[in-house]
C-alpha positions in Angstrom: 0.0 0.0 0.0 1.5 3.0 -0.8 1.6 6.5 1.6 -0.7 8.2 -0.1 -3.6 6.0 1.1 -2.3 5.1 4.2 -2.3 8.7 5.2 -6.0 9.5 3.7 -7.4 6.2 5.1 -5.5 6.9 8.4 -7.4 10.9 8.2 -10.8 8.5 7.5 -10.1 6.6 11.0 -9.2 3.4 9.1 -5.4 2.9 9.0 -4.3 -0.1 10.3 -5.7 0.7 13.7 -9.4 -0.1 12.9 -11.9 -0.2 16.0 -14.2 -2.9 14.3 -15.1 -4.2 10.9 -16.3 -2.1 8.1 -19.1 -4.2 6.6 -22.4 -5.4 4.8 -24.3 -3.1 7.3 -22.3 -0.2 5.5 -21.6 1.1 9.2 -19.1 0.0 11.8 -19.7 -2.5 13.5 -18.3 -2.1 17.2 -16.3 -5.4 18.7 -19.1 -7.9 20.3 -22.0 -6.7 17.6 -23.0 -8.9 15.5 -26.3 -9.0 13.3 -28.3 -10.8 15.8 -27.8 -7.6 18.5 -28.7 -5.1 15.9 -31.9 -5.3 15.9 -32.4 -6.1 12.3 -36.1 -7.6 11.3 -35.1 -11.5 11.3 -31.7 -10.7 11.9 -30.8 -10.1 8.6 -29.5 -7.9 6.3 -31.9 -6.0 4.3 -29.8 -4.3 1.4 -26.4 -7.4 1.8 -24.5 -5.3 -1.1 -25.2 -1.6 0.2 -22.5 0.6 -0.4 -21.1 1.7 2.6 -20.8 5.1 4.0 -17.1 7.2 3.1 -16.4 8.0 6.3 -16.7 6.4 9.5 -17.3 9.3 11.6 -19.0 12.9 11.3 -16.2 14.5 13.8 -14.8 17.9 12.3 -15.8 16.8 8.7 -16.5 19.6 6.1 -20.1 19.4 3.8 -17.4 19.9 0.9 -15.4 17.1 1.8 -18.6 14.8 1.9 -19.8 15.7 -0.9 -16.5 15.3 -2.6 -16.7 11.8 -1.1 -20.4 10.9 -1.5 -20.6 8.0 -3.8 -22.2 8.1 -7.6 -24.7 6.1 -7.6 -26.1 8.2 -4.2 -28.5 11.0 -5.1 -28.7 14.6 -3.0 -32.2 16.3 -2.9 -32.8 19.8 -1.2 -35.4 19.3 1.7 -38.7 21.3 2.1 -38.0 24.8 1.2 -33.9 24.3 1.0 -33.3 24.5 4.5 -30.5 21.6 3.4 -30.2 18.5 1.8 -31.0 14.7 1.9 -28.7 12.0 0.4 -30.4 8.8 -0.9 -28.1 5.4 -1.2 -28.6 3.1 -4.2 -31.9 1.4 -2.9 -33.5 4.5 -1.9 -33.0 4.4 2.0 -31.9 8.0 3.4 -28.1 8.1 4.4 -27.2 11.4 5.5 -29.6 14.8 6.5 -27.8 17.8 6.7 -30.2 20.9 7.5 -28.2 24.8 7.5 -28.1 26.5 10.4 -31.0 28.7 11.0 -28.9 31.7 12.6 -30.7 33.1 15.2 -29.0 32.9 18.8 -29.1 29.5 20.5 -30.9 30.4 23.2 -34.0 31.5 21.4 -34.0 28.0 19.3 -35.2 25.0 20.3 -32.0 23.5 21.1 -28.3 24.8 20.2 -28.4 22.2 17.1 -31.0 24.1 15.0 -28.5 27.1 15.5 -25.7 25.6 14.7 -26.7 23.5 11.8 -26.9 19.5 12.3 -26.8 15.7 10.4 -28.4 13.2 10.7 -27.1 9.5 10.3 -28.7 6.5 9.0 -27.9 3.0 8.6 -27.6 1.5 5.1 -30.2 -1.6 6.7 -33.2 1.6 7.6 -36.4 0.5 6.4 -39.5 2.6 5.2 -41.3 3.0 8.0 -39.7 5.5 10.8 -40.2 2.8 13.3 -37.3 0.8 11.0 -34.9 3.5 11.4 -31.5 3.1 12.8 -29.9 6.5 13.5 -26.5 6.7 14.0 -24.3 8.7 16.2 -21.2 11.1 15.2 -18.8 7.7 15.6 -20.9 5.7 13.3 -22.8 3.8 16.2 -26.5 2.6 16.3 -28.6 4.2 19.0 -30.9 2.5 20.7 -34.1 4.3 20.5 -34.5 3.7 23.9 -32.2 5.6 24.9 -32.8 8.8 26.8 -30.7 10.9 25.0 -31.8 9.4 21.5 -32.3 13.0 20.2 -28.7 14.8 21.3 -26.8 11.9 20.2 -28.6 11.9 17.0 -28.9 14.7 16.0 -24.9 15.9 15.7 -24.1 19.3 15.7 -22.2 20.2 12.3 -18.5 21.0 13.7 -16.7 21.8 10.5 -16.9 25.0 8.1 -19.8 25.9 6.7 -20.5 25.4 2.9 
C-alpha cells in the first residue's frame, strides 16, 4: 500500500488501527456486535451489497469534503424549502440529513443544534417506516431508541466550516 492511502485512510479513522469491521451493514460494527444484536427484522440484512458510507465518523468533517466523497450512484435532494439536503443510497434508504443553520442565537431556538446546523445518520439496513430507522451517532454507532438521549446523540451538531 502506498503512503498516499495510508495517510487518507488513516485521516478516514481506518489505518491499520481499525476499532471494528467495516461491513455489509455499510456502518461500523463495534467489537461484540453482530447482526443478531442489531436489531435487524429477522436478523438479517436488508440491502447485503449496500454501499457503505465514506467516512466512519461525522467528527470535524466539512459538507465539501462529503460531498467530494459521497458515492455516484447516491442522489442529494434539497429538503422542504432548501433548509438543506438529503442524500439517498442506491436502494433509496436515506443516508445522511444535513439541515443549514437557521442563525438566530441558541438560546432562542429550540435546542443549540437548529442554530448551529446538524446531520443526521442512517444505517444503510433503515427501512421505510420511521419505526425501521437506525440513526447513528457522530462515531458511526447505532442508537438505541431507547435511549434517553436518542435526540442529542442523533442529532450531531455540524462541527466543521460551513458550505
Amino acid at each position: 500500500m502506498g503512503k498516499g492511502k495510508l495517510r487518507r485512510l488513516r485521516r478516514q479513522g481506518r489505518g491499520g488501527f481499525a476499532r471494528g469491521i467495516f461491513g455489509p451493514v455499510g456502518d461500523l460494527l463495534r467489537p461484540g456486535q453482530d447482526l443478531r444484536n442489531l436489531g435487524l427484522p429477522n436478523n438479517r440484512l436488508r440491502h447485503p451489497k449496500a454501499t457503505p458510507f465514506p467516512v466512519r465518523s461525522l467528527r470535524g468533517i466539512s459538507i465539501r469534503s462529503l460531498r467530494a466523497q459521497r458515492p455516484r450512484n447516491w442522489t442529494e435532494t434539497p429538503t422542504r424549502n432548501n433548509e438543506g439536503f438529503v442524500w439517498k443510497d442506491e436502494n433509496g434508504v436515506e443516508r445522511l440529513r444535513f439541515m443549514r443553520p437557521t442563525g438566530d442565537n441558541p438560546s432562542a431556538s429550540q435546542w443549540s443544534r437548529q442554530a448551529n446546523g446538524y446531520l443526521r445518520w442512517q444505517s444503510a439496513q433503515s427501512g421505510d417506516s420511521p419505526a425501521d430507522n437506525l440513526f447513528l451517532d457522530a462515531d458511526g454507532n447505532i442508537v438505541d431508541k431507547n435511549d434517553p438521549l436518542f435526540a442529542e446523540k442523533t442529532h450531531i451538531m455540524y462541527e466543521g466550516p460551513y458550505p
